[in-house]
C-alpha positions in Angstrom: -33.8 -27.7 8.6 -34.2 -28.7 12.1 -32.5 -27.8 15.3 -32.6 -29.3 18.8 -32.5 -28.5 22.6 -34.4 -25.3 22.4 -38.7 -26.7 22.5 -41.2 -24.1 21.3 -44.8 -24.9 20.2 -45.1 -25.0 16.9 -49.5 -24.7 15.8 -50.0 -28.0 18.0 -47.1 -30.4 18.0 -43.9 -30.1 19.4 -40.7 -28.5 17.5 -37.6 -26.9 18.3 -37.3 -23.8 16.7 -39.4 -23.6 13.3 -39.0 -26.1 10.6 -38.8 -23.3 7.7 -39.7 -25.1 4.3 -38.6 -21.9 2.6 -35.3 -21.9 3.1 -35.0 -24.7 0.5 -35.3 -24.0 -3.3 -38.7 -24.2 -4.5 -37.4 -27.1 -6.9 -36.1 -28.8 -4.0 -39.4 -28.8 -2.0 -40.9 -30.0 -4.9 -38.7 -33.1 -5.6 -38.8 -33.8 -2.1 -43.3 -33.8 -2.3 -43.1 -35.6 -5.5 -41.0 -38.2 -3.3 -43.5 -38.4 -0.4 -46.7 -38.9 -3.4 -43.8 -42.1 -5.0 -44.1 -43.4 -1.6 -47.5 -42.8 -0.8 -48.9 -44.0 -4.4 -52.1 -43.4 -6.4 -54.0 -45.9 -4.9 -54.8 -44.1 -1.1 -57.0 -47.3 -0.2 -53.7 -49.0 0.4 -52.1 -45.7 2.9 -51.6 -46.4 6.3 -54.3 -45.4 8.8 -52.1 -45.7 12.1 -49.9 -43.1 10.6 -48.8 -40.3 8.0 -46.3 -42.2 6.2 -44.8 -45.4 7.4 -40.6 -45.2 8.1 -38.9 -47.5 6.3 -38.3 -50.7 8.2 -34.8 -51.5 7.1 -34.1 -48.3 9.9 -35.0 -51.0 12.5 -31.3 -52.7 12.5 -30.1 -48.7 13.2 -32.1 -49.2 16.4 -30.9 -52.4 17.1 -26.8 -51.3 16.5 -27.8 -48.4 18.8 -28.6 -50.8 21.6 -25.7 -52.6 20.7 -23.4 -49.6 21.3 -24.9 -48.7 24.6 -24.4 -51.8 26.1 -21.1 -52.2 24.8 -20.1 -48.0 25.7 -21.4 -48.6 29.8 -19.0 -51.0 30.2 -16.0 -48.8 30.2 -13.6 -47.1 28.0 -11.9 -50.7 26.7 -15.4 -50.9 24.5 -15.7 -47.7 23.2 -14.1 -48.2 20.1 -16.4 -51.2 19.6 -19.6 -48.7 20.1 -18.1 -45.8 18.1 -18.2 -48.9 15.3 -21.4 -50.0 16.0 -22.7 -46.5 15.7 -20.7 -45.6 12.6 -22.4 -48.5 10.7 -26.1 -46.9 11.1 -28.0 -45.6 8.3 -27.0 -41.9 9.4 -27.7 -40.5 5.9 -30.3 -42.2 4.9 -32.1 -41.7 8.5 -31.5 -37.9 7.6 -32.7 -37.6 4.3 -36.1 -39.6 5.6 -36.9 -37.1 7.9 -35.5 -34.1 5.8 -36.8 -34.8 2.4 -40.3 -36.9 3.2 -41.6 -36.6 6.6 -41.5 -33.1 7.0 -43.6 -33.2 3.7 -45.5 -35.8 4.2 -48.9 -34.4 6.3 -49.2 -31.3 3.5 -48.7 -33.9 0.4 -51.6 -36.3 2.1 -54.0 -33.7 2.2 -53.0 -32.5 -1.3 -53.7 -36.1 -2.6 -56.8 -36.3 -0.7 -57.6 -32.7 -2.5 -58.6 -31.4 0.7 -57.6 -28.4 3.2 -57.3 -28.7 6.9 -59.3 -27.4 9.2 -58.3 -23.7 9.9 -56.8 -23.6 12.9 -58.3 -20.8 15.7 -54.7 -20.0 16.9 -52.5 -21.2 20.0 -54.2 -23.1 22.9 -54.6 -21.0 25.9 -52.7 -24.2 28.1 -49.1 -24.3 28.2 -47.6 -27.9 26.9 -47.3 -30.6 29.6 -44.2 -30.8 31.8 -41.0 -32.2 30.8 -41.6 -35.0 34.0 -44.9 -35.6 32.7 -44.2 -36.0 29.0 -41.3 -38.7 30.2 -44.1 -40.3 32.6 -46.6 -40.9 29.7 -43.6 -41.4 27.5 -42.9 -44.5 29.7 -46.2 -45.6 30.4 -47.3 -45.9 26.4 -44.0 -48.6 26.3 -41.5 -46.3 24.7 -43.0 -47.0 21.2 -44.8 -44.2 18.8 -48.1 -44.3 19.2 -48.6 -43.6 15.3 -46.2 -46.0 13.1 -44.8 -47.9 16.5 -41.2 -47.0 16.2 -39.1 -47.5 19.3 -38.6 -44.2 21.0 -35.5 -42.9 22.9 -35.5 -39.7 25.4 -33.6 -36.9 24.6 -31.6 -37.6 28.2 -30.4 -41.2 26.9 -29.2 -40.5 23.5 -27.2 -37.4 25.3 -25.9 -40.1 28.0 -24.2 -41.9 25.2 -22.9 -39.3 23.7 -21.7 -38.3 26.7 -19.7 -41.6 26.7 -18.6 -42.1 22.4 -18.1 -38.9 21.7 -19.6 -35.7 19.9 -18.2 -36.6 17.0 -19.7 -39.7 16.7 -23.2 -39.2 17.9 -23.6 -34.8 17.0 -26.6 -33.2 17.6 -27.1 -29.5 16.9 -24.2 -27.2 19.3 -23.8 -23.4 18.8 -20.7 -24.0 20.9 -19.3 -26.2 18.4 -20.9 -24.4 15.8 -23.0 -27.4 14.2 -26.5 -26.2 13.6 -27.9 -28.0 10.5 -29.7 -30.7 9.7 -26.5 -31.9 8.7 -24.6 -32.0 11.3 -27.0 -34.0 13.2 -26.6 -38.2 13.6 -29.7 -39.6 11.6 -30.3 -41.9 14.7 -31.2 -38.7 16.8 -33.6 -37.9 14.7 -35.6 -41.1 13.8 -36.2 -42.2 17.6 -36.0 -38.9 19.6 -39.3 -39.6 21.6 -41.8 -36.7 22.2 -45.6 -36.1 23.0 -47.9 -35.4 20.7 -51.1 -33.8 21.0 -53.8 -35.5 18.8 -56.4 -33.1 18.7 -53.5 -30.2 17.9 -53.4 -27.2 20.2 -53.7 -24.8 17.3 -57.4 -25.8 17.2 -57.7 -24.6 20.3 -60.1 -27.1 22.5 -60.8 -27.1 26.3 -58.4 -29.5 28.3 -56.0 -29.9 25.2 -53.7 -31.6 28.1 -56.1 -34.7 28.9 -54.4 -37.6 29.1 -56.3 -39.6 25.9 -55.2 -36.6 24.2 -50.8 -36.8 24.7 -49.7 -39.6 22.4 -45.5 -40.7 23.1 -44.7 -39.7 19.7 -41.3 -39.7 17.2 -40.1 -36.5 15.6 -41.3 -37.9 12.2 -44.9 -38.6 12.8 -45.1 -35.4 14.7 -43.5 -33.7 11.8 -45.5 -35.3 9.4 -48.8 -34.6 11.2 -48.4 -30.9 12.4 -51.3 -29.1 13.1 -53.3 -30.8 11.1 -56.2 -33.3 12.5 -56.6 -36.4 12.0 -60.1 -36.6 10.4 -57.6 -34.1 8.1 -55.3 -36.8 7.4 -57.9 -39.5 7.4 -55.9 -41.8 10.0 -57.2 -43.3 13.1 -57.2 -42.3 16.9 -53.6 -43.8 18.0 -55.1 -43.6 21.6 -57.9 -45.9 20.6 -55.5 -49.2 19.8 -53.6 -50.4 22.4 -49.9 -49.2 23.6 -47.2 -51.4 22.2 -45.4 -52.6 25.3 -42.2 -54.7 24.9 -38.9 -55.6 26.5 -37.6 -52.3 24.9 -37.5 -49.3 27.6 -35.8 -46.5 25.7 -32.3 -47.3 26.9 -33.6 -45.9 30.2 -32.9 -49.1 31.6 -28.7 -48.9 30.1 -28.3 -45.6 30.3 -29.9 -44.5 33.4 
């Protein structure tokens, strides 16, 4: 279960309160690992060295109907209905259910496949996480893309402008006001592009100048999920800072919904 708004450090990547594996069945934990090794497969010549687990690209025409609703939902109340459409016609559950069932698993199942345990972490770095202006800043400069599996990225402040402008009910994210705090209750879209920094050599291993700049990788919730505090060497993927940043006309809505 995941919940939103309140950012706390969880051993090296970013979270919002903690991701507590335990408060699902055993039996569900397992099916949802034995889902991550389906899409992983036997054969770990063929996993993905940018990333833990690659999303599933059929998510990409969410991202594209969410663009479609913000342009339509800035131009005033007559197209809101079209926008509420628009975003009603995403892949909310399934969007959900990626993040819930497989990328939260999906760094522990690698290493388990790889029959291997991560490096023990020496505790909390002794450097607070960057600043909010300075995660947007680098957030921006890598092109608004993950720096892991590329997926376009979309600050928190953007998707809350257009919910500001279809509705809570169409676009929720977690609310004690409203009383909606479950994985559930939050739109799959929020989830899959909500852009945040990761740290690639993770705090918990607690190295000198943890805040460097080829050390903060723009990031989605899923790779950072997925990777934890584990390292890469742990994982066996690449440096995402060592291939280029994917730059494209896409700007994180930034540029619609100011």
């Amino acid at each position: 279960m995941i919940f939103f708004h309140i950012c706390i450090v969880r051993k090296g990547c970013v979270t919002t309160d903690s991701v507590n594996f335990m408060s699902k069945p055993q039996a569900q934990i397992d099916t949802n690992k034995a889902l991550v090794r389906e899409r992983l497969t036997d054969d770990t010549t063929k996993w993905s060295r940018e990333c833990v687990l690659p999303y599933p690209k059929e998510f990409e025409q969410s991202i594209d109907l969410l663009l479609e609703a913000s342009l339509l939902a800035v131009k005033g109340k007559s197209r809101i209905t079209q926008a509420r459409q628009l975003i009603q016609q995403m892949s909310d559950v399934e969007m959900r259910t990626w993040f819930d069932a497989l990328a939260q698993n999906a760094g522990a199942v690698r290493l388990e496949m790889l029959n291997r345990k991560p490096n023990k972490s020496v505790g909390k770095s002794s450097e607070d996480r960057p600043t909010e202006k300075r995660e947007m800043q680098i957030i921006r400069e890598q092109g608004f893309h993950c720096r892991y599996c590329g997926i376009r990225l979309v600050p928190n402040k953007q998707l809350k402008n257009l919910q500001d402008l279809v509705g809570y009910e169409t676009l929720p994210n977690r609310s004690k006001k409203k009383k909606r705090m479950s994985t559930t209750d939050i739109h799959g879209i929020w989830i899959l592009t909500r852009a945040t920094v990761d740290h690639v050599e993770p705090m918990a291993m607690g190295g000198l100048d943890i805040n460097r700049d080829e050390n903060l990788a723009a990031c989605c919730w899923s790779c950072n999920y997925a990777k934890s505090w584990y390292t890469i060497e742990d994982l066996e993927i690449d440096n995402p800072m060592c291939r280029p940043a994917r730059h494209t006309d896409w700007l994180g809505l930034t540029d619609i919904l100011p």
